[in-house]
N, CA, C and O atoms as CSV, one atom per row, in Angstrom:
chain,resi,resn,atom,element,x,y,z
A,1,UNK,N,N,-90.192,16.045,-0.239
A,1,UNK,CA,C,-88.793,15.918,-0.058
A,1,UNK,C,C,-88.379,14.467,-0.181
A,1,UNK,O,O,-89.052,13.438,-0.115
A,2,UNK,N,N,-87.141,14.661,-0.368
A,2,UNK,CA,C,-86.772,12.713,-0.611
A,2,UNK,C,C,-85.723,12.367,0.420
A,2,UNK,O,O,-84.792,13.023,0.888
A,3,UNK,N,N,-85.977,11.645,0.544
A,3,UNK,CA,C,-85.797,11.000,1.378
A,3,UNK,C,C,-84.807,9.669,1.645
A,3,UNK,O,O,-84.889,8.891,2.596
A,4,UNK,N,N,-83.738,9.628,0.405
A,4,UNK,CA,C,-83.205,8.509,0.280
A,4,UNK,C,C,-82.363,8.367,0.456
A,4,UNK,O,O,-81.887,9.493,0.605
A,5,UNK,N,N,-81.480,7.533,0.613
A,5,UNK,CA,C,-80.044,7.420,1.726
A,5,UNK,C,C,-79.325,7.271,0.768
A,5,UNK,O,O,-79.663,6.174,0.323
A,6,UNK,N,N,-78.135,7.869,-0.171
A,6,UNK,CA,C,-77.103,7.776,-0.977
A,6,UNK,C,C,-75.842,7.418,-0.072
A,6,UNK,O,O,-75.324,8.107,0.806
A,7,UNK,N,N,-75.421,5.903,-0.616
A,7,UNK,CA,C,-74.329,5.617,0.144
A,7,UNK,C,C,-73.158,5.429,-1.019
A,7,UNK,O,O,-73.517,4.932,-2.086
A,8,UNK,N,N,-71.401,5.912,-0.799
A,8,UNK,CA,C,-70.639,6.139,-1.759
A,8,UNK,C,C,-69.808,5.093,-1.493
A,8,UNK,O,O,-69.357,5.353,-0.378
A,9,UNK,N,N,-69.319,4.013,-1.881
A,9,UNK,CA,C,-68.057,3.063,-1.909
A,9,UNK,C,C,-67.496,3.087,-2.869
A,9,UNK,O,O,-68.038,2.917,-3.961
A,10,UNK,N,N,-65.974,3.355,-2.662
A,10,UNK,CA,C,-64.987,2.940,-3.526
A,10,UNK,C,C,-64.585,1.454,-4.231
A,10,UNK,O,O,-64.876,0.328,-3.828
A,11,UNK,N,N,-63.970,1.773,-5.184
A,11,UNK,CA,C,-63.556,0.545,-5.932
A,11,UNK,C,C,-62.469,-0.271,-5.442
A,11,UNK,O,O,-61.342,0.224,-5.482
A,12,UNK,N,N,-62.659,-1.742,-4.868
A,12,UNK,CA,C,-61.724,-2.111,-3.909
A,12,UNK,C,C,-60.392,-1.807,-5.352
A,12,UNK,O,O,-60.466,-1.334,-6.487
A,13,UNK,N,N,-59.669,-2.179,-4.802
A,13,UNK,CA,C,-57.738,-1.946,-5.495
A,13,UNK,C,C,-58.120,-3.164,-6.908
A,13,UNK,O,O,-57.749,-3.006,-8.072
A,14,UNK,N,N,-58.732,-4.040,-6.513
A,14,UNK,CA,C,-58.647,-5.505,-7.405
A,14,UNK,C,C,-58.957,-5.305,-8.780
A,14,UNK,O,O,-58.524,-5.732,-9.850
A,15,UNK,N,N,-60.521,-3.921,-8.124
A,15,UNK,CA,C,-61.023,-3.898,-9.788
A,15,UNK,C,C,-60.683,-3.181,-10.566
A,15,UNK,O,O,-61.116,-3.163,-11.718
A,16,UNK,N,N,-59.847,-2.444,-10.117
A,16,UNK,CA,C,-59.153,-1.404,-10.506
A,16,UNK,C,C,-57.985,-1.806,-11.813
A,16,UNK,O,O,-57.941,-1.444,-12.989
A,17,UNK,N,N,-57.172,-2.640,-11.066
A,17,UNK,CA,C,-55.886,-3.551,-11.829
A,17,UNK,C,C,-56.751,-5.120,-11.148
A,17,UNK,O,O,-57.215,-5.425,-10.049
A,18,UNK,N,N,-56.650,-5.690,-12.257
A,18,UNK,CA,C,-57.150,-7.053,-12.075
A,18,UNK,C,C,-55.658,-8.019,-12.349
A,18,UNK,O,O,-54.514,-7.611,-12.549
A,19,UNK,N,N,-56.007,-8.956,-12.294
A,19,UNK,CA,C,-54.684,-9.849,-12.239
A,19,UNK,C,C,-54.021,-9.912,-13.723
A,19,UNK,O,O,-52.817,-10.012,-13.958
A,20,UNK,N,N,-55.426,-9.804,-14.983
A,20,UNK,CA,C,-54.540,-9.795,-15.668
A,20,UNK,C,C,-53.780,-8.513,-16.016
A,20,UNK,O,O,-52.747,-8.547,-16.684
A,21,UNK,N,N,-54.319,-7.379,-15.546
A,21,UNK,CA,C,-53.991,-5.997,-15.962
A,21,UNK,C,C,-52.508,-5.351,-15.095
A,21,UNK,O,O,-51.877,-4.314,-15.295
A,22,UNK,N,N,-52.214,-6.959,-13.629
A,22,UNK,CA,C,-51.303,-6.524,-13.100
A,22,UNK,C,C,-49.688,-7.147,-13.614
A,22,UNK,O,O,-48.514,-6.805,-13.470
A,23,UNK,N,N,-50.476,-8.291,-14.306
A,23,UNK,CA,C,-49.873,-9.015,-14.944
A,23,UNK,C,C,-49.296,-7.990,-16.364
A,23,UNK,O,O,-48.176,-7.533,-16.142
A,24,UNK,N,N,-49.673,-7.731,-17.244
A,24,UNK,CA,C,-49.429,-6.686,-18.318
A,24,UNK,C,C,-48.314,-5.695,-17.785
A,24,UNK,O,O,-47.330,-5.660,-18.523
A,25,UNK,N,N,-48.257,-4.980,-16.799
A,25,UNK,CA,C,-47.817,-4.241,-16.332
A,25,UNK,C,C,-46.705,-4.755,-16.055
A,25,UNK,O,O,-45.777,-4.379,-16.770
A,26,UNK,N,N,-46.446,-5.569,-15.177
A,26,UNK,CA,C,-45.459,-5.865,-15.258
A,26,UNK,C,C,-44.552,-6.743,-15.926
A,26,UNK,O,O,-43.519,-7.187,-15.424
A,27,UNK,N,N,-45.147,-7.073,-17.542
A,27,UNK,CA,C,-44.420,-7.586,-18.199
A,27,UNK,C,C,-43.686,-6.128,-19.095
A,27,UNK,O,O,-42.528,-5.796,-19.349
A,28,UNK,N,N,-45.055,-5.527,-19.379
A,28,UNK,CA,C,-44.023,-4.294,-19.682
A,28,UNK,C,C,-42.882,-3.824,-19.357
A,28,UNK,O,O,-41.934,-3.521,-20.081
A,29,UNK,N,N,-43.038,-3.753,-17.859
A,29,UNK,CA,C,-41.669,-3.401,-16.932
A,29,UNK,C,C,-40.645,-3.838,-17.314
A,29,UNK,O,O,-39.735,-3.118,-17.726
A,30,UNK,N,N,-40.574,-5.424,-17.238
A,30,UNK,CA,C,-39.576,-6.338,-16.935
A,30,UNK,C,C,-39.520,-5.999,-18.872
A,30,UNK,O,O,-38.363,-5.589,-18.969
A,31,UNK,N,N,-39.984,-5.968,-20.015
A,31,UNK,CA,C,-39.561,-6.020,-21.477
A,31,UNK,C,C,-38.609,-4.532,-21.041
A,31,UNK,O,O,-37.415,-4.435,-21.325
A,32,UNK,N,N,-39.228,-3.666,-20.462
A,32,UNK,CA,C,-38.389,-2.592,-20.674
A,32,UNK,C,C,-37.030,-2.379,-20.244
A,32,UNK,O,O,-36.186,-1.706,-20.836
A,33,UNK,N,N,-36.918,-2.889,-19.371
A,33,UNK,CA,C,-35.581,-2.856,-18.190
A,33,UNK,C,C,-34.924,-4.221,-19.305
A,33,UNK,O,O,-33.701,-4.190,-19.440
A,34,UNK,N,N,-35.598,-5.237,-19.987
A,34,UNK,CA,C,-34.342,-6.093,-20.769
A,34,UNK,C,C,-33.993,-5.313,-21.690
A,34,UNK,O,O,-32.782,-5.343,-21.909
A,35,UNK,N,N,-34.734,-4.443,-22.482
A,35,UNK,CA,C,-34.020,-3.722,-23.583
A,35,UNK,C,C,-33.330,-2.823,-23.421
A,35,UNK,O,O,-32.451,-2.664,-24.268
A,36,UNK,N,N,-33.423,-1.739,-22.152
A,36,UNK,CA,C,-32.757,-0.939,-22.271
A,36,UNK,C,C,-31.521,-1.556,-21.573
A,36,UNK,O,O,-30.449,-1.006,-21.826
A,37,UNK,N,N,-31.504,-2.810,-20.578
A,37,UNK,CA,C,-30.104,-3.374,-20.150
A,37,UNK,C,C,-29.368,-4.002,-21.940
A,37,UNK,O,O,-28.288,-3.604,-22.376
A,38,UNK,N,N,-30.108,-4.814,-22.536
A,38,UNK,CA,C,-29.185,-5.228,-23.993
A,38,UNK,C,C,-28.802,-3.769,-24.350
A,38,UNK,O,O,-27.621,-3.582,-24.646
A,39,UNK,N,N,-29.672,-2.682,-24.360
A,39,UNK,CA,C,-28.794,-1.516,-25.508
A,39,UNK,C,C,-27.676,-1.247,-24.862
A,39,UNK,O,O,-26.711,-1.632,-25.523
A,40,UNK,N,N,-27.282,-0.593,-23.528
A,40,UNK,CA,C,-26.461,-1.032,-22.310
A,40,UNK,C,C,-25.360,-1.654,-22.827
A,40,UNK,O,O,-24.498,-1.111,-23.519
A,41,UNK,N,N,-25.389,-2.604,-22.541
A,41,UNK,CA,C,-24.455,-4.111,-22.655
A,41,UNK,C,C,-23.976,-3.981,-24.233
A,41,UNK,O,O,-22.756,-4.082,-24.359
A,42,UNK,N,N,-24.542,-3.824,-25.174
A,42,UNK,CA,C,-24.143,-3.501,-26.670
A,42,UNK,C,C,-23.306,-2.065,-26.693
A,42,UNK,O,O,-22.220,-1.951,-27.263
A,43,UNK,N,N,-23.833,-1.216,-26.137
A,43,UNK,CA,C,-22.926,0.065,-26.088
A,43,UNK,C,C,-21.389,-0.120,-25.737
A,43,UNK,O,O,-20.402,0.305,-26.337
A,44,UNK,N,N,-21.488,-0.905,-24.549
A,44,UNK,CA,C,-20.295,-1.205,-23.871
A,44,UNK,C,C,-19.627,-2.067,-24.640
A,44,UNK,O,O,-18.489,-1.668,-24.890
A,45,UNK,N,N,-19.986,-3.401,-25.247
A,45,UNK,CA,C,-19.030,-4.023,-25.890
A,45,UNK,C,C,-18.777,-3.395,-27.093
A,45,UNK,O,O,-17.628,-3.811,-27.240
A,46,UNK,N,N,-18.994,-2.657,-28.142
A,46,UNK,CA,C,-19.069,-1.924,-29.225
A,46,UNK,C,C,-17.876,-1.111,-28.697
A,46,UNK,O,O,-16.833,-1.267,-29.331
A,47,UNK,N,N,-17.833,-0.045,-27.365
A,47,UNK,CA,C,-16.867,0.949,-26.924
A,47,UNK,C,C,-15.380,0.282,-27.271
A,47,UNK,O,O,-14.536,1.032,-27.762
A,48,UNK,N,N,-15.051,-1.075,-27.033
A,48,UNK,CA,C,-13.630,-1.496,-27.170
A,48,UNK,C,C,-13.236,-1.636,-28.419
A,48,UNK,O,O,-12.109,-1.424,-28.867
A,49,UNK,N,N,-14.843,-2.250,-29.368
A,49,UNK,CA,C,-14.099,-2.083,-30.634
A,49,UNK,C,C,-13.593,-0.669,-31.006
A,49,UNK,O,O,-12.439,-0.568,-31.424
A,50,UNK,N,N,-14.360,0.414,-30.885
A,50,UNK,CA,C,-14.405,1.425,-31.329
A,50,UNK,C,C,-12.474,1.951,-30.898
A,50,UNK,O,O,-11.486,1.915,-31.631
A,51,UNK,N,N,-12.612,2.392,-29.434
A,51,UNK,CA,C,-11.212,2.066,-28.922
A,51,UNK,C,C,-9.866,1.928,-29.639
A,51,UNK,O,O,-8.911,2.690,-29.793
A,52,UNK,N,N,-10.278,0.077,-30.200
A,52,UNK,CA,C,-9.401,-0.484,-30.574
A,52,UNK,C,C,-8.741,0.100,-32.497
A,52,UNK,O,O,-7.640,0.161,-33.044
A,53,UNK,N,N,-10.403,0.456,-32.971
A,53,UNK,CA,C,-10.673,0.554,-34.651
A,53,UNK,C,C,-9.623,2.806,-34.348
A,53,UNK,O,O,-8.984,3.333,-35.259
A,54,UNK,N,N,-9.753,3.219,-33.486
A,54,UNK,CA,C,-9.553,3.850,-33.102
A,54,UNK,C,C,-7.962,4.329,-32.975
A,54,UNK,O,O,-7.462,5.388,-33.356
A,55,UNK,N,N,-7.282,3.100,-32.258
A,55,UNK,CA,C,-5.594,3.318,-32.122
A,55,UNK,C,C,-5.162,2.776,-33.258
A,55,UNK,O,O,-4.114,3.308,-33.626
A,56,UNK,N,N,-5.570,1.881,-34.007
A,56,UNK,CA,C,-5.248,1.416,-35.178
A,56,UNK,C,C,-4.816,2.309,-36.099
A,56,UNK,O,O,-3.653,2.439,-36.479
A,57,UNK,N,N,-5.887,3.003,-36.502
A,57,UNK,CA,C,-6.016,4.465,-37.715
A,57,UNK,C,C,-5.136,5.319,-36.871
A,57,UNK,O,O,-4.696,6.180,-37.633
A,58,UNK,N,N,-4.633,5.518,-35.605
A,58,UNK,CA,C,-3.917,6.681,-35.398
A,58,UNK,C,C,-2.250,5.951,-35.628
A,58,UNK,O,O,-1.386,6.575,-36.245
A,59,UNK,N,N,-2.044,4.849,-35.153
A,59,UNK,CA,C,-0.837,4.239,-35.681
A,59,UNK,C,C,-0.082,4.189,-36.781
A,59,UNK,O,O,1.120,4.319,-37.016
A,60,UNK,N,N,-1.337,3.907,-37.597
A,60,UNK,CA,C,-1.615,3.725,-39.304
A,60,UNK,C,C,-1.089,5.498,-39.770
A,60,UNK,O,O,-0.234,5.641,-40.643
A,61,UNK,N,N,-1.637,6.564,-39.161
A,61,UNK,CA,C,-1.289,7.634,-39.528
A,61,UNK,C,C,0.050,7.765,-39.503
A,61,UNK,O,O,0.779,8.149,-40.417
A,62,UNK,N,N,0.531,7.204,-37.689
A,62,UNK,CA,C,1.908,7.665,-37.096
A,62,UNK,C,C,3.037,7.394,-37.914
A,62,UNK,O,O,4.013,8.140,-37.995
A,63,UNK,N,N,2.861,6.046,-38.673
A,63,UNK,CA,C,3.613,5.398,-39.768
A,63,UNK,C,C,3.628,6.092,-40.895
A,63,UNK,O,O,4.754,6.332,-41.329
A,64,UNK,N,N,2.440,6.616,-41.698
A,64,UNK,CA,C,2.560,7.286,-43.220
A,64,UNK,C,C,3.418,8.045,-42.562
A,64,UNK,O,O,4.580,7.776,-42.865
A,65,UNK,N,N,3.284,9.030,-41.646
A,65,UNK,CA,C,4.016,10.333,-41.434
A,65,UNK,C,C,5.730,10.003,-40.953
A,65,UNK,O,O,6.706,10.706,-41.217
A,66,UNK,N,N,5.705,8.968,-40.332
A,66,UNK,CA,C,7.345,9.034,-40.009
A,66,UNK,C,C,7.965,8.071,-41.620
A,66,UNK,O,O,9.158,8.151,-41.912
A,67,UNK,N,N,7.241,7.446,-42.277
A,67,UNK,CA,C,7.943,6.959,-44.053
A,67,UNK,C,C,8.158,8.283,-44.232
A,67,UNK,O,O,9.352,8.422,-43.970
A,68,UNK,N,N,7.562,9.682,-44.619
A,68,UNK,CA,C,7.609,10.843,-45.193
A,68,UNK,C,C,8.293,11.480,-44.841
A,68,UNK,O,O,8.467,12.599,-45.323
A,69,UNK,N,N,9.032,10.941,-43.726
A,69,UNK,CA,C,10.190,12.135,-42.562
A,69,UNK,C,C,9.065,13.389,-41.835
A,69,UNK,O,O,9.648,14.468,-41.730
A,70,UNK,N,N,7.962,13.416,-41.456
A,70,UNK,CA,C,6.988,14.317,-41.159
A,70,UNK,C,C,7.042,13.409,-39.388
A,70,UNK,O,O,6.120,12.729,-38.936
A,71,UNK,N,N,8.142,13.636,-38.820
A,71,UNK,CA,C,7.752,13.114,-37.744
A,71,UNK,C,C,7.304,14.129,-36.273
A,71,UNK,O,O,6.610,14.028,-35.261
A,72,UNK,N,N,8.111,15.011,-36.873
A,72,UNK,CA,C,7.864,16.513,-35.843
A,72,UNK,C,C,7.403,17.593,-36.615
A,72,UNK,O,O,7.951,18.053,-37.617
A,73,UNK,N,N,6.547,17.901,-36.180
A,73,UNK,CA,C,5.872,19.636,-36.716
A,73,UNK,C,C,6.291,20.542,-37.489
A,73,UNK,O,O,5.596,21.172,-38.286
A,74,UNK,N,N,7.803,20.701,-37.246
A,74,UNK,CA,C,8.782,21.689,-37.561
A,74,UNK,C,C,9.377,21.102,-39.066
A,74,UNK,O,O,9.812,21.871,-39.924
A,75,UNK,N,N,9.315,19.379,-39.268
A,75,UNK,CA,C,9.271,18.941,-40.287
A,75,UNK,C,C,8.100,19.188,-41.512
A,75,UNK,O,O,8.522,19.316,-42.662
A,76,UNK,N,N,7.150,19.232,-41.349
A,76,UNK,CA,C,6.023,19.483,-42.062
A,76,UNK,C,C,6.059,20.641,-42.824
A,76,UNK,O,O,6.761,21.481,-42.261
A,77,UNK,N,N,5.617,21.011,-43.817
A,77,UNK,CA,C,5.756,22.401,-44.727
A,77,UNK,C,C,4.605,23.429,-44.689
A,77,UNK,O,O,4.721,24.640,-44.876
A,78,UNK,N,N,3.526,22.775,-44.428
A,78,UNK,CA,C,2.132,23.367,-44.011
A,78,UNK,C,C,2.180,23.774,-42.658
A,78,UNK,O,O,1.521,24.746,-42.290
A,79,UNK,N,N,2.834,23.184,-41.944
A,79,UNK,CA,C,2.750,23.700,-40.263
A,79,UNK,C,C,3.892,24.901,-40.457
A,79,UNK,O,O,3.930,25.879,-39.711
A,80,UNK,N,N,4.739,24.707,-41.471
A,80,UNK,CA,C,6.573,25.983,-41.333
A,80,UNK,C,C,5.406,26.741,-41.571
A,80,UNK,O,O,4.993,27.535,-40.725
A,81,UNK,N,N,4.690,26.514,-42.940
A,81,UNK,CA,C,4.079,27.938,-43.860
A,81,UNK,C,C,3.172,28.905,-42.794
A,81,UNK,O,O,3.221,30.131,-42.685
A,82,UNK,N,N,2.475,28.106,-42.175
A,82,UNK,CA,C,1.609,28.744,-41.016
A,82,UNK,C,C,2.287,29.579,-39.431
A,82,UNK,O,O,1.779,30.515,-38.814
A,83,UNK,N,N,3.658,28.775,-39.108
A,83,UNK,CA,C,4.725,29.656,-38.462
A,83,UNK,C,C,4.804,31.116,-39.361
A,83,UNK,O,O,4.598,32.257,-38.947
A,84,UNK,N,N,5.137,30.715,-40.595
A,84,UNK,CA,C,5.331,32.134,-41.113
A,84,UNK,C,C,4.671,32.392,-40.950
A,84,UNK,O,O,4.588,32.824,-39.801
A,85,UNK,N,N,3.669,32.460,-41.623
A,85,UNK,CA,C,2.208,33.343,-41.347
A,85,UNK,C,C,1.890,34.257,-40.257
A,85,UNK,O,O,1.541,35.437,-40.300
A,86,UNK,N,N,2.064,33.546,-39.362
A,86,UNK,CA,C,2.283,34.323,-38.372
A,86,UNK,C,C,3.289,34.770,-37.527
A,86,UNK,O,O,3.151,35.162,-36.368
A,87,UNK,N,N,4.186,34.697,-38.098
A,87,UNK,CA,C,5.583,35.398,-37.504
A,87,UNK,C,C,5.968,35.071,-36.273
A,87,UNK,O,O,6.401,35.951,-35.528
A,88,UNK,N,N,5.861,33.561,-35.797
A,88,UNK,CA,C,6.712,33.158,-34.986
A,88,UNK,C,C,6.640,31.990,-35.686
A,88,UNK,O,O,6.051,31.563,-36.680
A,89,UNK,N,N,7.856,31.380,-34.409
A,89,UNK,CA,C,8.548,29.929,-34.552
A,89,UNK,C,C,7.988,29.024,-33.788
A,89,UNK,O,O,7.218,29.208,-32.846
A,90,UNK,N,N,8.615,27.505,-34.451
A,90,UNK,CA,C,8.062,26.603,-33.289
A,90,UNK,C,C,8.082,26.592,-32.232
A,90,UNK,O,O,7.041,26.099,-31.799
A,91,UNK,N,N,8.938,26.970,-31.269
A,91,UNK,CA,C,9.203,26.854,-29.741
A,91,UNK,C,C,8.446,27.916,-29.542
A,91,UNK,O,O,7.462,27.612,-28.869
A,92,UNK,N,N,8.495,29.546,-29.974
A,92,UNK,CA,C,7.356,30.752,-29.192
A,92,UNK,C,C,6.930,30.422,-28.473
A,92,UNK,O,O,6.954,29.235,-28.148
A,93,UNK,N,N,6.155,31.591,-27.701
A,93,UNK,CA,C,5.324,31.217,-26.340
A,93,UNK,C,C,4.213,31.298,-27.130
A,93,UNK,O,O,3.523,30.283,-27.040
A,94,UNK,N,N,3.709,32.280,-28.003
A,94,UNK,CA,C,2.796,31.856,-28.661
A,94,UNK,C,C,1.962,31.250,-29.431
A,94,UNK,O,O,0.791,31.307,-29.805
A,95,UNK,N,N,3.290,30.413,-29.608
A,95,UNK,CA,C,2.563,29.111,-30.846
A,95,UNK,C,C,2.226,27.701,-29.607
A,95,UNK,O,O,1.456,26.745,-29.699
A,96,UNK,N,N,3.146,28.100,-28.538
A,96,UNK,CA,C,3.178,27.210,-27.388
A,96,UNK,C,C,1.382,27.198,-26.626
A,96,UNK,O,O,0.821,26.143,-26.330
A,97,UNK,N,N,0.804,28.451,-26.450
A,97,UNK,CA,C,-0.135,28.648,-25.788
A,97,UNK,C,C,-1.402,27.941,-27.019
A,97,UNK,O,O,-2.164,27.098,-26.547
A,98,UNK,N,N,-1.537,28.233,-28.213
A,98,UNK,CA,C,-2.053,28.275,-29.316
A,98,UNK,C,C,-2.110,26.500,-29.463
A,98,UNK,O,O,-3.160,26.017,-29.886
A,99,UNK,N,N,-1.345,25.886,-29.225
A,99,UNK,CA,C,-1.216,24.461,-29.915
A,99,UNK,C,C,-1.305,23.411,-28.876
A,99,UNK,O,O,-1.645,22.242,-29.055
A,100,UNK,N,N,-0.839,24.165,-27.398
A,100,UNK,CA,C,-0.727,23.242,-26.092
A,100,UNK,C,C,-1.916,22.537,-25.596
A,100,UNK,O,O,-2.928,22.994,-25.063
A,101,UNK,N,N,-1.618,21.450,-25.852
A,101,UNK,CA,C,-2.865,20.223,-25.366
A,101,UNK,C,C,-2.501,19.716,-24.031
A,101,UNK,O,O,-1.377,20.089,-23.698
A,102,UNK,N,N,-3.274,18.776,-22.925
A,102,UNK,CA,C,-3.474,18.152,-22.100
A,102,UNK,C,C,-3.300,17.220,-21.958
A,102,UNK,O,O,-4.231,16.697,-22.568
A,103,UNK,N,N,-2.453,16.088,-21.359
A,103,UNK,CA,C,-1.842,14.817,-21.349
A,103,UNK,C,C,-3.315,14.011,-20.784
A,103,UNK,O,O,-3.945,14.578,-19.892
A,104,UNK,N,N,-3.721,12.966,-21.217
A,104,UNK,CA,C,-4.701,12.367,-20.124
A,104,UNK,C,C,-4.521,11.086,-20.216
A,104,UNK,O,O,-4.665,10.535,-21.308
A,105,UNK,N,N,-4.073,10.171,-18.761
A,105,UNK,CA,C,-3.656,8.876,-19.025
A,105,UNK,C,C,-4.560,7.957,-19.510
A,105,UNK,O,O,-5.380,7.603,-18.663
A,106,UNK,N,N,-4.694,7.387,-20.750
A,106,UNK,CA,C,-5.598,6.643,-20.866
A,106,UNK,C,C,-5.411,4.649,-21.783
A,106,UNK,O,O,-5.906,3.982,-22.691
A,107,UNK,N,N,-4.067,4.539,-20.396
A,107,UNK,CA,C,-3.653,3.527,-21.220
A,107,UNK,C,C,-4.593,2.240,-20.618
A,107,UNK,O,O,-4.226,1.154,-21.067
A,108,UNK,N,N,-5.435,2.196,-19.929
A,108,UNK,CA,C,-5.982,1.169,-19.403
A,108,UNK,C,C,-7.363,0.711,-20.053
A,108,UNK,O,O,-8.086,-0.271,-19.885
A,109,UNK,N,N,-7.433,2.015,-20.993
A,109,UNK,CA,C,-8.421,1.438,-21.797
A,109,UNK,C,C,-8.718,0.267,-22.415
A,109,UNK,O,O,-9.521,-0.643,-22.205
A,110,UNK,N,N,-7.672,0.559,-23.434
A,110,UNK,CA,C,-8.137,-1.033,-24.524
A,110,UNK,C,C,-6.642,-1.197,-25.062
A,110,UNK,O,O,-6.685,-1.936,-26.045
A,111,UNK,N,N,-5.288,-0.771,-24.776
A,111,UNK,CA,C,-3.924,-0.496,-24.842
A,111,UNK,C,C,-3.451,-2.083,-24.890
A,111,UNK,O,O,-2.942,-2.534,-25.916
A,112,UNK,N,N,-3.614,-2.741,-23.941
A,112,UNK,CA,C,-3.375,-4.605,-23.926
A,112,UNK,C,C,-3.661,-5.211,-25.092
A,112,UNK,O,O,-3.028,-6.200,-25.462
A,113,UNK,N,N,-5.013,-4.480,-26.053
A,113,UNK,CA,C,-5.693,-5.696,-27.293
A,113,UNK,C,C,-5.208,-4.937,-28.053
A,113,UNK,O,O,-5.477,-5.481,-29.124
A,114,UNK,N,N,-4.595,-3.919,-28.322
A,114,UNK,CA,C,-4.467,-3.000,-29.856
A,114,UNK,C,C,-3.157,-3.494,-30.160
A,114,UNK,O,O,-2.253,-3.526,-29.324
A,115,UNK,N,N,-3.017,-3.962,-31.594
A,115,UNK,CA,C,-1.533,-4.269,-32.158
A,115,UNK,C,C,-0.997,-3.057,-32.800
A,115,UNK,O,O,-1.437,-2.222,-33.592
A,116,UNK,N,N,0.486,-3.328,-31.964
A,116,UNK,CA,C,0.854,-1.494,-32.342
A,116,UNK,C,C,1.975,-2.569,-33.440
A,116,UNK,O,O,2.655,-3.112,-32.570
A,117,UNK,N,N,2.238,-2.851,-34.129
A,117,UNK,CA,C,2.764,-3.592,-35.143
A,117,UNK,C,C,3.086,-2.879,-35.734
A,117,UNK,O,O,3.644,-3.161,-36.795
């Protein structure tokens, strides 16, 4: 029979992650948290242009359409043709339910930098 004393110790913490391996680690960390804060920070400043590139083109529209006299719905010939179509008028309750959108205040956006010119 044998007789021999098997003794088990763990690996202190050190050798495990050594300084430079704790070091690595947390450069990773810290690279990761800067890039995903720059993509962050780029998203956000990009949002105002967008915003801004945004009220521009709808202005730009608001204008072709009031040169053309197309300033109300009922003016337009494609929106009458489609009243016909379906056999009501502009005011209906059903063209009312069908077309009725949601007001949402959103002048604090980017409203101060956009030239409504």
């Amino acid at each position: 029979m044998l007789s021999e004393n098997y003794s088990y110790a763990e690996r202190p913490a050190a050798l495990i992650l050594g300084r430079r391996g704790f070091l690595k680690v947390c450069g990773l960390c810290v690279g990761a948290a800067v890039v995903c804060g720059w993509a962050i920070g780029d998203m956000i400043a990009r949002r105002g242009q967008i915003i801004l590139a945004r009220q521009a083109g709808l202005y730009q529209d608001d204008k072709l359409c009031q040169s053309k006299g197309l300033a109300c719905s009922h003016q337009n010939e494609v929106v009458m043709s489609v009243y016909k179509d379906m056999g009501t008028k502009p005011v209906d309750h059903t063209m009312h339910e069908l077309l009725h959108t949601h007001y949402y205040q959103r002048s604090t956006l980017a409203m101060t930098e956009a030239s409504h010119v």
